[in-house]
N, C-alpha and C positions, 0 to 999 in steps of 0.2 A: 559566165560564172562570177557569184560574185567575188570583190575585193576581200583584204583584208578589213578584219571589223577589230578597233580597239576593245579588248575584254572590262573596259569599263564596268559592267555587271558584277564579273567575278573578282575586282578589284575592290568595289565597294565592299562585296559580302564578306570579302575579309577582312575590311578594316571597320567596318560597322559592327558584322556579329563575332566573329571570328576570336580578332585580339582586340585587345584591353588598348585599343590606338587612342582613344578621349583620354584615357587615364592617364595614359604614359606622359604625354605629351602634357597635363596638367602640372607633372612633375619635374618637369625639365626646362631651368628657367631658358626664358629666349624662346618658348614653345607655346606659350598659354596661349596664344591665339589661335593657336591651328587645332583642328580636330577632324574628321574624318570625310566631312560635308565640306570643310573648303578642300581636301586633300582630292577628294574625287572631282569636285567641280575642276580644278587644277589640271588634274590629267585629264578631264573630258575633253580640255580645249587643245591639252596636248596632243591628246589621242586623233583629235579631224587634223591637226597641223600633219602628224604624221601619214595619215590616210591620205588624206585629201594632194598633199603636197609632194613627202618625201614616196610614199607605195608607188607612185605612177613613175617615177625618172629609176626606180629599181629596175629592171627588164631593159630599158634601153641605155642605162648607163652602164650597165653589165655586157651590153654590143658593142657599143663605142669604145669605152676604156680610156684610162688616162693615157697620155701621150707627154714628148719630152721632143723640144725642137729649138736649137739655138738653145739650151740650156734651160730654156722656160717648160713649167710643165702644163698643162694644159688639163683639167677637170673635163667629164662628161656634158654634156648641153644641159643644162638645168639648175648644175650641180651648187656651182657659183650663187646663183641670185638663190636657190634655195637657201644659202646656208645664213646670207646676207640677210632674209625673211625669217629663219628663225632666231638670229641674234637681236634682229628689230625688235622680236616679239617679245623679248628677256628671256629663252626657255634656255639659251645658254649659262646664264648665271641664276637659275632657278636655287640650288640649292650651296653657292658662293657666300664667301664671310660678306657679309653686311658691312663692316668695317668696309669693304677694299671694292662694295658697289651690289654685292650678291643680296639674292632674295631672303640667304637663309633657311629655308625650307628644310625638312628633317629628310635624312638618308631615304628613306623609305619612299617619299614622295621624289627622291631621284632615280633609286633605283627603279621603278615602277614606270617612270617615263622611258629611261634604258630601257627596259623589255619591250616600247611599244616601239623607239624608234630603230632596235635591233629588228623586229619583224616586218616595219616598214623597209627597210634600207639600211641594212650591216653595212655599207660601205661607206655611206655617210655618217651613221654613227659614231663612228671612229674620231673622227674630228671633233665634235665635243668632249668624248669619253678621253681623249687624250689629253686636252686640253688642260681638263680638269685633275689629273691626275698629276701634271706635269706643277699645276698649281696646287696643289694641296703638298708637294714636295719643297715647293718653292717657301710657301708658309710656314714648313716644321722648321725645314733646316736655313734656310737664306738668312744672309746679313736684314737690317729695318730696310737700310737703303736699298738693295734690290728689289722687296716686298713691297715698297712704295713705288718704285718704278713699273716693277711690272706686273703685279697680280689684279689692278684696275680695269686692265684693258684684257688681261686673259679671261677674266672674271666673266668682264658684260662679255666674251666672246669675239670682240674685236678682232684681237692678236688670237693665233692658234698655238698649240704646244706640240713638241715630241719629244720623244727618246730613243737615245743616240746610245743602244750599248750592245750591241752583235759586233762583232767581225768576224772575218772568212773563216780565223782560224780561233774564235773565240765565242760561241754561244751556250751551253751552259754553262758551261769553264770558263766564268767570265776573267780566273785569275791569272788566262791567257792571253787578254788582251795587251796590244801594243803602241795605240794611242797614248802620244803625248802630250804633255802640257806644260810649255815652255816660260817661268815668270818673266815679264816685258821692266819691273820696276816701279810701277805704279800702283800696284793693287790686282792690276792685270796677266791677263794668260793670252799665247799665242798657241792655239790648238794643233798637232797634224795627226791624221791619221784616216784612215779609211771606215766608217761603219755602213755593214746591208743590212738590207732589211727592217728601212726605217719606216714603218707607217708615218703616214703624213707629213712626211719629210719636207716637202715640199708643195704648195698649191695656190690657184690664181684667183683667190680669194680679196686680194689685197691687206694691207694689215703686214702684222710683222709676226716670223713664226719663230717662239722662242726654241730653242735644243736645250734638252740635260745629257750632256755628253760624261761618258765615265773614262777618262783616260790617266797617265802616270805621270806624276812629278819628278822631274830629274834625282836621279840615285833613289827614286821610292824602292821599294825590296819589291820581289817577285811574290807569285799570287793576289788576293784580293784584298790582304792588308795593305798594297801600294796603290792600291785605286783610291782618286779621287773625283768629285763628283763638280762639273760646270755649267756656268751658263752661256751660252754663246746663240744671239740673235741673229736672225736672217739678213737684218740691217740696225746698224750702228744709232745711235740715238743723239742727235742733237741738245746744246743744251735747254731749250724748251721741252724736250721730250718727244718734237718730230723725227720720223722717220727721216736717217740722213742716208750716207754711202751703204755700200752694199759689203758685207762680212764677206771675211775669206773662206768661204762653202761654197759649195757648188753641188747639181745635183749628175753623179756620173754614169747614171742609167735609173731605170724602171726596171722594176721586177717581172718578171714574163711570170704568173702565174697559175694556180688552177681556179682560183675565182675572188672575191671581193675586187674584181676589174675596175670598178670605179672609186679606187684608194690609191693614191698617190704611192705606193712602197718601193721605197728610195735607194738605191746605194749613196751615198751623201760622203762625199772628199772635202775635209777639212783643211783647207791649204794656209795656214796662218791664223784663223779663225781668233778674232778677239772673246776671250771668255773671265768668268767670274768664278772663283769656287765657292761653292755652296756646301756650305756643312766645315767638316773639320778636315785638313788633308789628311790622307789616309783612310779617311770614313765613309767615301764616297758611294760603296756599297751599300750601308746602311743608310742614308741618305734615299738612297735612290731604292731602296725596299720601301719606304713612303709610297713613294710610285707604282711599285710593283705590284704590291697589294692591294692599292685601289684598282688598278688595273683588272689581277686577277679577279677579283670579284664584278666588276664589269665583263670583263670576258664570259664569265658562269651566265652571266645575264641574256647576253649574244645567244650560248645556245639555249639557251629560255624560250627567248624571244622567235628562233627559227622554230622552233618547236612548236611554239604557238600558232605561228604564220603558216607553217605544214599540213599541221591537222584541221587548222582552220579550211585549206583549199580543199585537201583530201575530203573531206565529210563534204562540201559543198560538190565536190563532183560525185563522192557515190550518193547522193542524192537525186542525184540527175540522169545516171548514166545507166541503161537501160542493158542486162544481157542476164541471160537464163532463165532457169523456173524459180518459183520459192522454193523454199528446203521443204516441202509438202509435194512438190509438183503439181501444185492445182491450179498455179500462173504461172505468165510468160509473155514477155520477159518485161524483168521487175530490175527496180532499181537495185543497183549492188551491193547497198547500204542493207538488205534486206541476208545478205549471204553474212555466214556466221564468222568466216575468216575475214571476211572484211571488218566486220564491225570488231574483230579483236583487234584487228591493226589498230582500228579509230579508238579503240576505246584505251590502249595501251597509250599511245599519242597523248589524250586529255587528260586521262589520270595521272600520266609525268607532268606535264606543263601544269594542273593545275597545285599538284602538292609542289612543284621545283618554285612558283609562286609564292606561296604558302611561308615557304621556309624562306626565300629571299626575305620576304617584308620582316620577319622573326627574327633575322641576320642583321638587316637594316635597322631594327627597332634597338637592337643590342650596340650599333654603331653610335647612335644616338645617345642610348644610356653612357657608352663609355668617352664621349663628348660633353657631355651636360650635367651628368646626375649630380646632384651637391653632394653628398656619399664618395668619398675618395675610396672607399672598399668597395662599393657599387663598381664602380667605373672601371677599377681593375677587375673585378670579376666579369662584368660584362668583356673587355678587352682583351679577357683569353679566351670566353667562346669564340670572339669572332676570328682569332688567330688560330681557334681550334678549326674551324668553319670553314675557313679561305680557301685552303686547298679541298675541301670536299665540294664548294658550289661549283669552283673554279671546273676540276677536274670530272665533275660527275653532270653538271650541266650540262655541258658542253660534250661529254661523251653519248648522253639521253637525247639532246639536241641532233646530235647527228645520228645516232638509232632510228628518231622519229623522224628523219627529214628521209631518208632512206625508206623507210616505212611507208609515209607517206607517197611519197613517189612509188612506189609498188600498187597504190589502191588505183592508181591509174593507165597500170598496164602498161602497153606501150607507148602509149601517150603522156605518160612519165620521164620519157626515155629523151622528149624530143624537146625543142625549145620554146615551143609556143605555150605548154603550158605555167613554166618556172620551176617547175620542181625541182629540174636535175641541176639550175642556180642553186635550190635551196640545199643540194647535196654539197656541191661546189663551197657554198661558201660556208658552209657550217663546218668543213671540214677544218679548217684554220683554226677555228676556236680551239681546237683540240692540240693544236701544237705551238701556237705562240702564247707570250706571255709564261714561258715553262710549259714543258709537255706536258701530257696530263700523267704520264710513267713519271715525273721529277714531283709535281703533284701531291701522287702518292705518295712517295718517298720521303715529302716533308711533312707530310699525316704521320708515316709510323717511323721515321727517326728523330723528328724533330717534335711533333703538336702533342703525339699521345703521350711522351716521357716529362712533357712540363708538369714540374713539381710531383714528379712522382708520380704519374700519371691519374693526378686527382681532378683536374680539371676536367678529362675525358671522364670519371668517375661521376661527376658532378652534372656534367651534360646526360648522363645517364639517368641521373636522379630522377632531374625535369621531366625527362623524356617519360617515367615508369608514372612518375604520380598525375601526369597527365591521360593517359594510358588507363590507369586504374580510376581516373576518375570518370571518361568516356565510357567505361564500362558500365558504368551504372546506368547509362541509355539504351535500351534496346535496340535503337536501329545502328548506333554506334558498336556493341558490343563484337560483331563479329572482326571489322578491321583493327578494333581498340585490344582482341586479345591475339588476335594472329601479327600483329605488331609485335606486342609483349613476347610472344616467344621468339619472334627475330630478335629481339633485345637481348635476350639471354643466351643466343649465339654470339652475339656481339660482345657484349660481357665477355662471355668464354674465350672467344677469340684474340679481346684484348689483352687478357691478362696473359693469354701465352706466349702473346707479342712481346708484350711487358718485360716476363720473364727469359726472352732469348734474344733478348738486346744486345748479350755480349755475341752471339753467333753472326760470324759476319757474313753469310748469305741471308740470314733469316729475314730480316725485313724486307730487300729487297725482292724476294722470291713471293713475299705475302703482301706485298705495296698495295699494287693496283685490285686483285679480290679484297683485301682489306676496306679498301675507299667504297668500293660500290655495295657492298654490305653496309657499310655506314650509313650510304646515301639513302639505300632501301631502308632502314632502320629509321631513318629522317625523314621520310616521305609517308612511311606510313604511322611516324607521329603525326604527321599534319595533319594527313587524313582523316584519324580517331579525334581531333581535333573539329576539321569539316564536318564530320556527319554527324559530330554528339550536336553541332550547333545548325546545319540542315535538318535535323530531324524533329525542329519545331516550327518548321516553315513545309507550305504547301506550294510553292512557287515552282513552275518548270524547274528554275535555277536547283531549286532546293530537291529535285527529284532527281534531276541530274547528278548533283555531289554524292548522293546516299548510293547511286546505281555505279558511278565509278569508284567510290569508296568499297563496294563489296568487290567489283571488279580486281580491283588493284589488292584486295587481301587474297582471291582466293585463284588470281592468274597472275601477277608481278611479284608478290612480296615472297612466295614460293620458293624463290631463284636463290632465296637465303640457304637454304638445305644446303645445296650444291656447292654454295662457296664455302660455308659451314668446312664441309667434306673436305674441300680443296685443301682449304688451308690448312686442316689438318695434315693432310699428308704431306708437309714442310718442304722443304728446296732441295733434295733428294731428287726427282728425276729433272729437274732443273739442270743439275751441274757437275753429273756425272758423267756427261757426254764430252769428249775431249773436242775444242776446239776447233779443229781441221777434221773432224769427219762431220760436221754440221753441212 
């Protein structure tokens, strides 16, 4: 059967017809030379690195697993020189400040690599997605001196990153953490403390892996106004800037888990650990929300990216896979892609992955805007969609990700079930997306306590706007019309929905009780903007591609976007049977 195939196709069609990618990018100084033709040429070569290279060591580095011996950890067989191969290539500092070695490249043309090397190999991706994240923290909040040390070699990929902010008895409640950080006198910190569940904690890549550790400054006060935010290297720096002695860390176990088996996930013992603080003490939190947020939206990408990788295998086996009559009974037996239930799996599967697409590069173009745009009112505006945004790709990706990876493993029956195909990997590891990085329940909760009430909740007012006049103007196409007005009324449950939100802000079950329906109403609300979008711009093209979009486009209005009614309903009926049931008779 075949591999994965980069959607190369369906990534051009949206930055060629789709959005306005030439324009933007005309406007955004540090951008005029890119436009849509070097942006796809770009991923194309990304796209065989990821096939070609990282898709094949996925399956066997998922058997093998990382390992820890003598303190050393030990990567999958492959995993090493793969990664050594694509920092050769530059695809690590694709889209890195130029300044400090980076290509530069706009959000879009990063995020879009993320989704190819999440459906190659979640476990590898991780490694650069950290990397970057850990550097882009480095950049807002770090001293010039640390930024000149270290975001050169994080940049091309060299050096790898993490973060260092769980422990046993501290992950969301990070204002329970109890890591220290001890001033040495010099400008220096002596770190101690215990963090789990470090992605990339550790690995035998060579190079030096930087930590952003959140821990407390002697007499800091309790909660997360005493956190501050460090850096502390795998190995200590000579004054040429080579790798010298080895920092006081260690790695004191591997995570036994249900899947991404080939990620290093650390518990990591800080015994002295030489560190820097970055940011301001006591701001460490905010600091390291820098992190967090690139993060989250890499994550949303993760389950994108399985999503894609899923439906891709599933349609390639019900194509193949021979059993029953056709729904006529006049053959037999026919392939399964031919049975109606089948092909709703498949088609649910492509019309998420390809509107969860859709809105990533829309998300990424607005990251850019609020990077670049010479408009200081641009730039804030853009900067609260995308803080409006984060937790909906985050949380709604990643839960569609695993929908369809479950999904798709069902179009394969038992052969689903077993390990020869990947599927039940693709269960395995999609599951994670959903609860690291913030669960996608905390997610929510920063959608309706925190995202929808900025400034009065005009910003959620304002993403609304876009959403209606694009909407009304898709309509004016006939083949767009039916997704572009069954859209418009999900909008106008959304509307309804938020202002009740709005209004019961002071009710302290209400938000929580409406979080998570709230978010996926959103997400459907966003999806099938894209959509009315896709088909008003499919519907002048005669291309398979273009036949394709129009046919999941009426799909997704007239069997997905549906599912609005019901949470419509839900949430009206408020947090009422929620939390009327006394505690100990649960």
């Amino acid at each position: 059967m075949a591999s994965y195939t980069p959607p190369v196709a369906d990534i051009a069609f949206l930055l060629e017809e789709v959005f306005d990618f030439d324009d933007l990018m005309q406007a955004l100084p540090g951008y005029e030379d890119v436009n849509a033709e070097l942006a796809v040429s770009v991923l194309d070569e990304g796209g065989k690195f990821c096939a070609g290279v990282l898709e094949p060591l996925n399956r066997p580095g998922d058997e093998e697993g990382c390992r820890l011996e003598n303190g050393l950890v030990s990567t999958p067989k492959g995993i090493a020189e793969a990664y050594k191969a694509f920092v050769e290539a530059g695809w690590a500092g694709l889209s890195g400040d130029p300044e400090y070695g980076g290509q530069g490249l706009p959000r879009a043309v990063q995020i879009l690599l993320d989704e190819m090397l999440s459906s190659a190999n979640l476990s590898f991706g991780l490694f650069p997605g950290l990397t970057r994240g850990a550097a882009e923290a480095i950049a807002h909040h770090a001293s010039p001196e640390l930024k000149a040390t270290y975001l050169p070699k994080m940049i091309s990929g060299e050096w790898t990153g993490a973060m260092a902010l769980t422990e046993a008895s501290a992950g969301t409640d990070l204002g329970l953490l109890t890591t220290k950080a001890e001033p040495v006198g010099d400008g220096s910190y002596r770190i101690k403390g215990t963090k789990i569940f470090i992605s990339s904690g550790d690995q035998d890549f060579g190079g030096n892996i930087v930590h952003l550790i959140l821990a407390r400054l002697p007499d800091a006060p309790k909660g997360v106004k005493g956190i501050s935010l460090f850096l502390a290297p795998k190995f200590l720096l000579r004054e040429d800037g080579s790798l010298g002695a080895r920092n006081g860390m260690s790695v004191g176990a591997l995570e036994h888990k249900m899947g991404i088996h080939a990620q290093p996930t650390c518990v990591m013992n800080y015994d002295g650990a030489i560190g820097w603080l970055v940011g301001e003490p006591g701001r460490g939190l905010n600091a390291m929300f820098t992190m967090m947020n690139a993060e989250r939206l890499f994550v949303g990408i993760q389950g994108l990216g399985i999503a894609e990788a899923a439906t891709q295998k599933a349609t390639g086996y019900a194509r193949e896979r021979l059993q029953g009559r056709s729904p006529d009974g006049s053959r037999g037996p026919v392939a399964i892609i031919e049975h109606p239930d089948v092909r709703k799996m498949l088609l649910t599967g492509r019309s998420i992955s390809d509107a969860c697409r859709a809105l990533a590069i829309w998300t990424a173009m607005q990251m850019d805007i609020s990077a670049r745009h010479p408009d200081a009112a641009v730039r804030r505006e853009a900067d609260e969609l995308v803080a409006l945004l984060t937790p909906v790709v985050k949380a709604a990706f990643t839960d569609f990700g695993f929908e369809t990876a479950v999904t798709s493993q069902q179009v394969f029956g038992g052969h689903g079930y077993i390990r020869e195909w990947g599927m039940e990997q693709f269960v395995r590891d999609a599951r994670i997306t959903q609860i690291y990085e913030g669960t996608n329940g905390v997610q929510a909760m920063d959608l309706v306590s925190r995202k929808l009430p900025m400034a009065d909740g005009a910003v959620a007012s304002r993403f609304f706007s876009i959403i209606r006049h694009d909407l009304q103007a898709a309509a004016q196409t006939p083949a767009a019309r039916a997704i572009a007005e069954a859209s418009e009324q999900a909008l106008g449950r959304l509307e309804r929905t938020t202002q009740s939100l709005l209004a019961a802000r002071d009710e302290p079950t209400a938000a929580g009780a409406a979080a998570t329906d709230y978010l996926r109403l959103f997400a459907l609300v966003s999806c099938g903007w894209m959509w009315a979008r896709m088909a008003e711009k499919a519907a002048v093209g005669d291309t398979p591609l273009h036949r394709r979009k129009l046919a999941a486009a009426r799909f997704f209005a007239e069997r997905v976007l549906p599912q609005a009614i019901g949470l419509e309903a839900a949430l009206a009926n408020g947090p009422g049977s929620l939390m009327e049931l006394e505690a100990d008779l649960f």
